[in-house]
N, CA, C and O of each residue as an XYZ file, in Angstrom:
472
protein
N       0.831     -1.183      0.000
C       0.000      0.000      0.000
C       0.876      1.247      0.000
O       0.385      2.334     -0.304
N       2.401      1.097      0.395
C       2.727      2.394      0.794
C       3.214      2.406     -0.635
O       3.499      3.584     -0.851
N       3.439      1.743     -1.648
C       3.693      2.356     -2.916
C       3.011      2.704     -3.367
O       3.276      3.693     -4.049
N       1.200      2.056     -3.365
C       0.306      2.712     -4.243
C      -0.244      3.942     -4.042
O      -0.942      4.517     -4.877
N       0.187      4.584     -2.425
C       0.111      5.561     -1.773
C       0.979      6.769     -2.428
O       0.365      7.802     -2.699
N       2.311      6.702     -2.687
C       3.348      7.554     -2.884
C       3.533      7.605     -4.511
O       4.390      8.364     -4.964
N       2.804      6.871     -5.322
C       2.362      6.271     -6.882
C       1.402      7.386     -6.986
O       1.848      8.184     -7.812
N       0.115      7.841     -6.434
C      -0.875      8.683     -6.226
C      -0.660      9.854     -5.729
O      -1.489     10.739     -5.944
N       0.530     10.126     -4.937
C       1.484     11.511     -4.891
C       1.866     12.145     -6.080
O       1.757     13.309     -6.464
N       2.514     10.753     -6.772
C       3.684     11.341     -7.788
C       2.472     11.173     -9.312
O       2.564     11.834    -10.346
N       1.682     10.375     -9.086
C       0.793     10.423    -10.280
C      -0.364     10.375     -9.697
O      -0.719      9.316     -9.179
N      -1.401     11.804     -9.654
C      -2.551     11.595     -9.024
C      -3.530     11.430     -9.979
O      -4.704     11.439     -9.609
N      -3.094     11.194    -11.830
C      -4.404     10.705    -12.221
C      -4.810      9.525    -12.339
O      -5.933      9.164    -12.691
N      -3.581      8.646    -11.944
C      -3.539      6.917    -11.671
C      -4.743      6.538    -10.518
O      -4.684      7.034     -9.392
N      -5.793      5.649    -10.899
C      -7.219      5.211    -10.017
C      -6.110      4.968     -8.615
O      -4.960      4.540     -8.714
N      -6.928      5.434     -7.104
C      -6.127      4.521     -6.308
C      -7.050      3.715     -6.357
O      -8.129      3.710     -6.949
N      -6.295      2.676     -5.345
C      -6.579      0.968     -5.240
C      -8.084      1.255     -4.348
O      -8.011      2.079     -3.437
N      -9.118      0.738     -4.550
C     -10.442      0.803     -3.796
C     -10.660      0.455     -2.390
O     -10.952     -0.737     -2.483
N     -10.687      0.659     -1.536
C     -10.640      0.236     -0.036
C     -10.847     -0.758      0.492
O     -10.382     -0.980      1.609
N     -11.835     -1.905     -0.360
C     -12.209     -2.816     -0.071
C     -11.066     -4.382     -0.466
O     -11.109     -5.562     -0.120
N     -10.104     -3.532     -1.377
C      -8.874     -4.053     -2.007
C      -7.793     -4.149     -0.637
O      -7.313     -5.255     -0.392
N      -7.503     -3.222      0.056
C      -6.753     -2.850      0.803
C      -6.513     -3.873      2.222
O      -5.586     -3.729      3.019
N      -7.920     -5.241      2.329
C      -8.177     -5.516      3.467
C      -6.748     -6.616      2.695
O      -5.995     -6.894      3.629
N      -6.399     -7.043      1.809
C      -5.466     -8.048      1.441
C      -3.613     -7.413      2.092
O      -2.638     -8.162      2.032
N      -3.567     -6.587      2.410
C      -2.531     -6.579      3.093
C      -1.719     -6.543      4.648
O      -0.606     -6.427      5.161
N      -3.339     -6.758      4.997
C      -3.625     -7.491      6.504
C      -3.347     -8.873      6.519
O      -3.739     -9.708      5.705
N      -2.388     -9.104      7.860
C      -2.449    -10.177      8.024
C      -3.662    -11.543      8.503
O      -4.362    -11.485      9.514
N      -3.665    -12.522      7.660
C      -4.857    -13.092      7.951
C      -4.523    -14.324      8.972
O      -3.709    -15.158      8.578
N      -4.856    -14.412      9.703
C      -4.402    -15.720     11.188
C      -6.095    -16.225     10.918
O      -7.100    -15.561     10.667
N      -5.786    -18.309     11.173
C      -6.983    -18.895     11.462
C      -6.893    -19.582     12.273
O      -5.712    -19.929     12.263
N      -7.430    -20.102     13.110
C      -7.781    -21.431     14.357
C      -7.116    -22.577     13.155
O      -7.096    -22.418     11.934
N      -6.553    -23.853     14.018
C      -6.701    -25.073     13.337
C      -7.838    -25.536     12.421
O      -8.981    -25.085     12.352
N      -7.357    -26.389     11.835
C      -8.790    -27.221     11.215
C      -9.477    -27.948     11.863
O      -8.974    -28.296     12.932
N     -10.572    -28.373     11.609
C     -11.052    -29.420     12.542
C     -11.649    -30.724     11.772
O     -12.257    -30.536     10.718
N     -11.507    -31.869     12.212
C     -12.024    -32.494     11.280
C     -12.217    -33.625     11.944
O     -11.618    -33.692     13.018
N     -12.883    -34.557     11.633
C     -13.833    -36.205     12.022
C     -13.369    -37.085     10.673
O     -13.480    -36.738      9.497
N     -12.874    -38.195     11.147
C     -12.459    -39.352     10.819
C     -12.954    -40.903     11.258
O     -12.407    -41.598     12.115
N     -14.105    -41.258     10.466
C     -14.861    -42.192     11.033
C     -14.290    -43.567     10.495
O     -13.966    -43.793      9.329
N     -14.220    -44.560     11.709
C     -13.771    -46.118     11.003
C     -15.044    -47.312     11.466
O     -15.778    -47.457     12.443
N     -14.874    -47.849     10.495
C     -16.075    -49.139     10.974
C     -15.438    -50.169     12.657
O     -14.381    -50.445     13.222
N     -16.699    -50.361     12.792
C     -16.515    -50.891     14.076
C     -15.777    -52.059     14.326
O     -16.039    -52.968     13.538
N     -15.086    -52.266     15.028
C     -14.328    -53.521     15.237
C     -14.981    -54.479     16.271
O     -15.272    -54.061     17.392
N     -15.246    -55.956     15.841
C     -15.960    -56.664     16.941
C     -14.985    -56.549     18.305
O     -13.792    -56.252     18.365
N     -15.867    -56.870     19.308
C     -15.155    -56.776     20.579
C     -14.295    -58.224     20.537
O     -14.761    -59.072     19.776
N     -13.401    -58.487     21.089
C     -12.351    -59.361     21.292
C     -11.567    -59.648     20.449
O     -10.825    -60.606     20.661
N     -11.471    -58.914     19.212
C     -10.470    -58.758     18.237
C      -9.455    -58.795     18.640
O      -9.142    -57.823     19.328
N      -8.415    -59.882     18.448
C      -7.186    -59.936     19.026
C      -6.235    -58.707     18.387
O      -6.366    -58.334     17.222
N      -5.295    -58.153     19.288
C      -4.195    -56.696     18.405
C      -3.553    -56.829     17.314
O      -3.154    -55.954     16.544
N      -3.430    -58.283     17.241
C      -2.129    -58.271     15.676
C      -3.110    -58.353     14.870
O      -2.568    -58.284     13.767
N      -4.534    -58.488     14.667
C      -5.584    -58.898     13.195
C      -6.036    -57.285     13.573
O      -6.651    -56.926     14.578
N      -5.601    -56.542     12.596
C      -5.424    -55.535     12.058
C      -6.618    -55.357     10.709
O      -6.699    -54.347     10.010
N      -7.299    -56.332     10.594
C      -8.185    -55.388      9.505
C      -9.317    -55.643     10.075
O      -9.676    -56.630     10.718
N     -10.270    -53.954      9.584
C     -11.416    -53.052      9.660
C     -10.476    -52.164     10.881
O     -11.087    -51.120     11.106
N      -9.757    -52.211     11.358
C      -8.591    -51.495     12.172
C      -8.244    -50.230     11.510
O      -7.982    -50.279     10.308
N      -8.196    -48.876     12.251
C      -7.824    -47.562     11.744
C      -5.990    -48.070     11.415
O      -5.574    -48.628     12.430
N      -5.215    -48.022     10.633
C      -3.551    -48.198     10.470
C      -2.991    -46.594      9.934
O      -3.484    -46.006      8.971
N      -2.286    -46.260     10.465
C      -1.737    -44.430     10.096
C      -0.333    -45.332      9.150
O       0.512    -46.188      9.409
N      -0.718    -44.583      8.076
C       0.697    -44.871      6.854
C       1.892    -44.275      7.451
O       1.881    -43.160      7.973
N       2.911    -45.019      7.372
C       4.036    -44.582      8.405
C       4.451    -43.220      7.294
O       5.157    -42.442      7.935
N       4.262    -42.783      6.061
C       4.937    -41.556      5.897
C       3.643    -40.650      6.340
O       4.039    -39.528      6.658
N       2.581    -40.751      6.429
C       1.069    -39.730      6.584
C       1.405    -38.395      6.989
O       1.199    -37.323      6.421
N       2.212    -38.786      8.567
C       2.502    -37.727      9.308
C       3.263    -36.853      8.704
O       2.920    -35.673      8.769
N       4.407    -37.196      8.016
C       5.632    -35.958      7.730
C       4.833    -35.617      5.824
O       5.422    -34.759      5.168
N       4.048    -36.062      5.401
C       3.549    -35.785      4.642
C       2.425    -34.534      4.782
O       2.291    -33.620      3.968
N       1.605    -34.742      6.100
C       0.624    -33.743      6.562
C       1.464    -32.795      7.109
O       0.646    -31.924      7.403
N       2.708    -32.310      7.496
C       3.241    -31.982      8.164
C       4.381    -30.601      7.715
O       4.786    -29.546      8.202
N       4.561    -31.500      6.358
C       5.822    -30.354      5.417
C       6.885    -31.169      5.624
O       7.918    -30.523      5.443
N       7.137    -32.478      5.969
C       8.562    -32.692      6.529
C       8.713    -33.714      5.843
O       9.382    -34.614      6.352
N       8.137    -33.926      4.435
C       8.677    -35.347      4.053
C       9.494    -34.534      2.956
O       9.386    -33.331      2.717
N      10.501    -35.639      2.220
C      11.476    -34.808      1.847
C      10.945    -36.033      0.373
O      10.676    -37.195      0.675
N      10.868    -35.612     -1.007
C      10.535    -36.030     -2.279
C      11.956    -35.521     -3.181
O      12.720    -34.563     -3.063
N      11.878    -36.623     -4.076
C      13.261    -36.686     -4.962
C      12.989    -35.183     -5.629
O      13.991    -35.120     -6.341
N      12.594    -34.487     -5.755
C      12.559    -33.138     -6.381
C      12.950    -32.020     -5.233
O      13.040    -30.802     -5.384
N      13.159    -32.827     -4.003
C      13.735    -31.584     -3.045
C      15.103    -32.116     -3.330
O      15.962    -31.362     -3.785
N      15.325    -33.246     -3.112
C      16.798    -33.630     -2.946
C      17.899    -32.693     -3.934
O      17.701    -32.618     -5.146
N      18.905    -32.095     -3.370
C      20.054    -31.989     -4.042
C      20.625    -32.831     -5.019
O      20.899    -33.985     -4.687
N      20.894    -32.367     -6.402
C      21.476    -33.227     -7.416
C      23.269    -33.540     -7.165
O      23.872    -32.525     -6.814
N      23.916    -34.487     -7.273
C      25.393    -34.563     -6.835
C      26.123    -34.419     -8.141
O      25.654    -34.441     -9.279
N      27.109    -34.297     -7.827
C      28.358    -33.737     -9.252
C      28.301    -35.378    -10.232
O      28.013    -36.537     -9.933
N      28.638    -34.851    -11.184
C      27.953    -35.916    -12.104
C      27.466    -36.932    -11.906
O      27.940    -38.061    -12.036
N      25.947    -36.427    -11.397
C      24.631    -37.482    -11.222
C      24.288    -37.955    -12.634
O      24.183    -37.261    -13.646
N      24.122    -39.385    -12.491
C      23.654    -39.643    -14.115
C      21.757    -39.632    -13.700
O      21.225    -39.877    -12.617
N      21.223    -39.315    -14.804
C      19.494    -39.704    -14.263
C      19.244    -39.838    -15.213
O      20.052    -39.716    -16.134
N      17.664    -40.231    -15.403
C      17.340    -40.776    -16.948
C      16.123    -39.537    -16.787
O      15.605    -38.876    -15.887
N      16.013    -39.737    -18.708
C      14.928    -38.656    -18.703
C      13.893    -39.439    -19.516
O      14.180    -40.635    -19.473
N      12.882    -39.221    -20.183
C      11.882    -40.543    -20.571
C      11.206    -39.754    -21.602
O      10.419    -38.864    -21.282
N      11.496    -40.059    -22.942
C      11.179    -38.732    -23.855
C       9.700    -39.674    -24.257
O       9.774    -40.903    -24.294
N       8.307    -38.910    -24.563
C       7.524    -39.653    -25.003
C       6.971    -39.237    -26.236
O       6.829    -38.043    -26.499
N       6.654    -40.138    -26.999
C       5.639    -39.887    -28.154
C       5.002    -38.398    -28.164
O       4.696    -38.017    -27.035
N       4.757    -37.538    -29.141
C       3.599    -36.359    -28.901
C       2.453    -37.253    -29.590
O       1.305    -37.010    -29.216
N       2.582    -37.966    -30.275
C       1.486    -38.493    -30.603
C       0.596    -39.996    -30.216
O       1.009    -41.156    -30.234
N      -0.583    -39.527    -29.918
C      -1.774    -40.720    -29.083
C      -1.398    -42.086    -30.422
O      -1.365    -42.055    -31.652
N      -1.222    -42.917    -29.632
C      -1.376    -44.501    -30.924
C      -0.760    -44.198    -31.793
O      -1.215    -44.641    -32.847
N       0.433    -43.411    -31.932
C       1.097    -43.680    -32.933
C       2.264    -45.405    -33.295
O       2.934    -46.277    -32.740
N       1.976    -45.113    -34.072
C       2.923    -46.670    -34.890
C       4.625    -45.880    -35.050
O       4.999    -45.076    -35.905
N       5.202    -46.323    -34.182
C       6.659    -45.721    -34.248
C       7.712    -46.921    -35.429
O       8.068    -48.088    -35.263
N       7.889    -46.128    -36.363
C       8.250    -46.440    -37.651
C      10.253    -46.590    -37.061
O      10.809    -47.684    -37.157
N      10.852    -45.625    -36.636
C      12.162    -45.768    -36.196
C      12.272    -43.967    -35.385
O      11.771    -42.844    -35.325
N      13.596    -45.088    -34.800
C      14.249    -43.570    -33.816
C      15.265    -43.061    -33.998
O      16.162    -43.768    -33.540
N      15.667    -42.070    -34.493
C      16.719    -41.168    -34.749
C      17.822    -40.575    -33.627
O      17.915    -39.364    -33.833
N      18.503    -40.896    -32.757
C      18.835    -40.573    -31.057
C      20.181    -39.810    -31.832
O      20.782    -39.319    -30.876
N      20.686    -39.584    -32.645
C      21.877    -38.788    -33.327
C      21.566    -37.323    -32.075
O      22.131    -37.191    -30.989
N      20.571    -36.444    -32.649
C      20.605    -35.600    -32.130
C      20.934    -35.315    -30.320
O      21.615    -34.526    -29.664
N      20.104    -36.343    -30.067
C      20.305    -36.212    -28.513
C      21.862    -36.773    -27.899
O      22.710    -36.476    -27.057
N      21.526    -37.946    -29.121
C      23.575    -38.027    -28.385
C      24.404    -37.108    -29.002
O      25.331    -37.667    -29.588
N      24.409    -36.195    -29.066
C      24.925    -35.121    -29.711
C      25.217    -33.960    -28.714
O      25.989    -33.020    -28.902
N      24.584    -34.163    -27.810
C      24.051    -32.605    -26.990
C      25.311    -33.427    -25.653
O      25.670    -34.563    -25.346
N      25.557    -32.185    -25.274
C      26.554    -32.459    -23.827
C      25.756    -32.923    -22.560
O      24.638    -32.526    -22.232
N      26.425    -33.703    -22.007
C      26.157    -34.497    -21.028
C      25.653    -35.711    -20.899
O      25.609    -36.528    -19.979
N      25.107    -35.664    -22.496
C      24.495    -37.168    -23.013
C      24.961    -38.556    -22.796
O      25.772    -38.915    -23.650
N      24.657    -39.494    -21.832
C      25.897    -40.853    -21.609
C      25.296    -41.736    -23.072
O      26.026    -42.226    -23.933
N      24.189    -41.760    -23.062
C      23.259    -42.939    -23.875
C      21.499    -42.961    -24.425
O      20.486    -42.365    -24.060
N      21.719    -43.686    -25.171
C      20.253    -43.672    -25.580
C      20.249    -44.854    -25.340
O      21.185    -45.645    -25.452
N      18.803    -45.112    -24.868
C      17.971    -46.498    -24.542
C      16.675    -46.424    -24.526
O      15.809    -45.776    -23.939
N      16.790    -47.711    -25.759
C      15.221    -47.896    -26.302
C      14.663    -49.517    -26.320
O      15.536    -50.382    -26.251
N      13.608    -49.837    -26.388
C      13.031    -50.923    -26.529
C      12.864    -51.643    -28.129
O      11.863    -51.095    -28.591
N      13.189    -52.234    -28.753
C      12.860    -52.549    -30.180
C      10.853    -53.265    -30.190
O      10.342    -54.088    -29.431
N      10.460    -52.781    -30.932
C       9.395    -53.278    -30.731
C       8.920    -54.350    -32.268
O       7.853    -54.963    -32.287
């Protein structure tokens, strides 16, 4: 706001911003979420290790709900990491007649091409 403020100093025929615009640079704070998680009933004397109709928490759930799971796209790449890349068809059902890989083994950093003969 304090630019669109000092923007309307220096150019007062520029619209200012409408007031009702202005509530977006307030900070917005909410309560937790709340939420209900219902599981089917388990007969009574269900022994502990027979685990099904049993609520089970996926051992990553937590750091997943959480921000703390860490996915190959966070990870740091290492000094000559080899990785594969997976080039696909642009075209739906096409009949692949042959593959030309000249170009790509051509380009730096390239180790290989690998294909399937069909």
């Amino acid at each position: 706001m304090v630019v669109s403020n000092e923007l309307n100093k220096k150019l007062p025929y520029l619209n200012a911003v409408p007031e009702n615009y202005k509530s977006a640079i307030n900070l917005y704070h909410r309560g937790p979420p709340k939420s209900t998680q219902l599981f089917q009933v388990t007969p009574e004397g269900q022994p502990e290790y027979d685990v099904v109709g049993k609520p089970i928490v996926h051992l990553s759930g937590l750091k997943q709900a959480s921000g703390e799971a860490v996915y190959v796209d966070d990870m740091p790449r290492f000094e000559n990491e080899l990785y594969l890349a997976l080039v696909m068809s642009t075209k739906a059902h096409a009949k692949i007649l042959n593959i030309d890989p000249s170009d790509a083994l051509s380009l730096e950093g390239v180790v290989d091409f690998i294909s399937a003969k069909v």
